[in-house]
Each structure stands twice: as C-alpha cells, then as structure tokens.
C-alpha positions as CSV (number, residue, x, y, z in Angstrom):
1,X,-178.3,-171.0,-58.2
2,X,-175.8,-169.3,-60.2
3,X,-177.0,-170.4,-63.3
4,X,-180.5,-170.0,-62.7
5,X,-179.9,-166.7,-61.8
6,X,-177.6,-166.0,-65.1
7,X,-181.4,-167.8,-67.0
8,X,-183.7,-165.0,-65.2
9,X,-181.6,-161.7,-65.9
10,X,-182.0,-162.6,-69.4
11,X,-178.1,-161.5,-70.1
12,X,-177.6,-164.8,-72.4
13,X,-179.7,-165.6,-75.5
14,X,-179.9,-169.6,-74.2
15,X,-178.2,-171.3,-71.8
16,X,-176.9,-174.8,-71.2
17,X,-175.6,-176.5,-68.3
18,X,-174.0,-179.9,-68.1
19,X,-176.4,-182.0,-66.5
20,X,-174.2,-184.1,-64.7
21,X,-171.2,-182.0,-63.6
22,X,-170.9,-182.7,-60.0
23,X,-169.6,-185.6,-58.4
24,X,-172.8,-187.5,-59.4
25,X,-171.7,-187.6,-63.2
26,X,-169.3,-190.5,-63.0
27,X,-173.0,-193.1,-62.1
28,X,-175.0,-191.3,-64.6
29,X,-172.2,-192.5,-67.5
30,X,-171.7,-195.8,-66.2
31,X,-175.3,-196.5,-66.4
32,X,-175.4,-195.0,-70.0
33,X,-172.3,-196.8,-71.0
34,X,-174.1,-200.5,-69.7
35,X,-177.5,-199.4,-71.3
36,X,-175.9,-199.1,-74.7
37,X,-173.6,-201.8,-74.5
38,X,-176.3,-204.4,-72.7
39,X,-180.0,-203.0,-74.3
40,X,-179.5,-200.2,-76.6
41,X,-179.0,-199.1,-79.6
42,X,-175.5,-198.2,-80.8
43,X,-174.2,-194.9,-79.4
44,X,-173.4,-192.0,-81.7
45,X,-171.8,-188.7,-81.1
46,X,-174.3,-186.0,-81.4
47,X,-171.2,-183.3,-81.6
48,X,-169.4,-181.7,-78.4
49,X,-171.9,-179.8,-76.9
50,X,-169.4,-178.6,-74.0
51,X,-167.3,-177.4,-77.0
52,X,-163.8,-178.8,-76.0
53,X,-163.9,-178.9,-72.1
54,X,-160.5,-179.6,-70.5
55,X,-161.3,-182.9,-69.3
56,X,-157.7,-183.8,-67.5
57,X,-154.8,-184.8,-68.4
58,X,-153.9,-188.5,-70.4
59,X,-152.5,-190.9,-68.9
60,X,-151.4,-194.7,-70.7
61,X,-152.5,-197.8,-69.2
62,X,-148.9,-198.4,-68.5
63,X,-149.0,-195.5,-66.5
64,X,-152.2,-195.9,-64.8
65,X,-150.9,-199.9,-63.6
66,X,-147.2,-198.3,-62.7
67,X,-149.0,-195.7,-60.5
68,X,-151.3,-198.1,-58.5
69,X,-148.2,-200.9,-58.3
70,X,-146.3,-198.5,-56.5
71,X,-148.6,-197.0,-53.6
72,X,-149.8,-201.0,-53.1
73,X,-152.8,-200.9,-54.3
74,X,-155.0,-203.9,-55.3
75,X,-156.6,-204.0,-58.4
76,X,-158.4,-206.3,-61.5
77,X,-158.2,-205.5,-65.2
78,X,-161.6,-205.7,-66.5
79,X,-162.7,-205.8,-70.2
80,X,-166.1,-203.5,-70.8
81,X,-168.1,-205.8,-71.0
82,X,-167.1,-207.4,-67.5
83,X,-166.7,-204.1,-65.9
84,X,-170.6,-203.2,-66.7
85,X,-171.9,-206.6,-65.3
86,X,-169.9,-206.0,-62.5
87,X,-171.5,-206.8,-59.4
88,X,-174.8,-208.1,-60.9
C-alpha cells in the first residue's frame, strides 16, 4: 500500500519495487533457476537493478555443514542439477 501510495502522490519520477520481496521470493527463484537450467536459454545478468541490496551475511560451505552437524540436523548435499529435479 505504501508503495502504491508513494506511485499516486507523484513525489518520485518512477518507481520500482522488487517483485518478489516477501517470503514468496525464495519459489519464484527456484522455479527460474530450474527453467534456465532444464528449458531455457542461458541466463545473463541484466545489471543490479536493486543497486547493491544487503542481501546477508556469507557464510562457507564449511560453515553452513559445521552449523547444521552441531544442532543435529539431517541433511543431503545436492549438486544443481539434482536439487532442481528434486522431487519430480
């Protein structure tokens, strides 16, 4: 609504809104990331349109693995291409 409102008062010359930034986002790429790597055609950076947003903070895969091991949980390493046919 915000943002919408922000559109109609006419304060900005354009605006643009992620259109995936709620929780929703994390589907929206998987499917991308399958349809390129499965049907189409090879993906190319079109520039950072969010222009550097913090997106967290790095961890290694050494990291990630050490973390999981020590609260027990379960897990599978999975190559890409295993991880989009997942569950297919």
């Amino acid at each position: 609504m915000a943002n919408g409102k922000l559109l109609r008062d006419g304060c900005c010359d354009g605006i643009w809104i992620q259109p995936a930034a709620g929780g929703r986002g994390g589907a929206l790429g998987a499917a991308l990331r399958a349809y390129h790597m499965q049907l189409g055609p090879a993906r190319s950076a079109n520039g950072d349109a969010m222009q550097g947003a913090f997106l967290g903070p790095e961890f290694s895969q050494q990291e990630i693995e050490q973390r999981l091991a020590r609260c027990g949980a379960r897990f599978e390493m999975l190559d890409d291409t295993a991880l989009a046919l997942a569950g297919h």
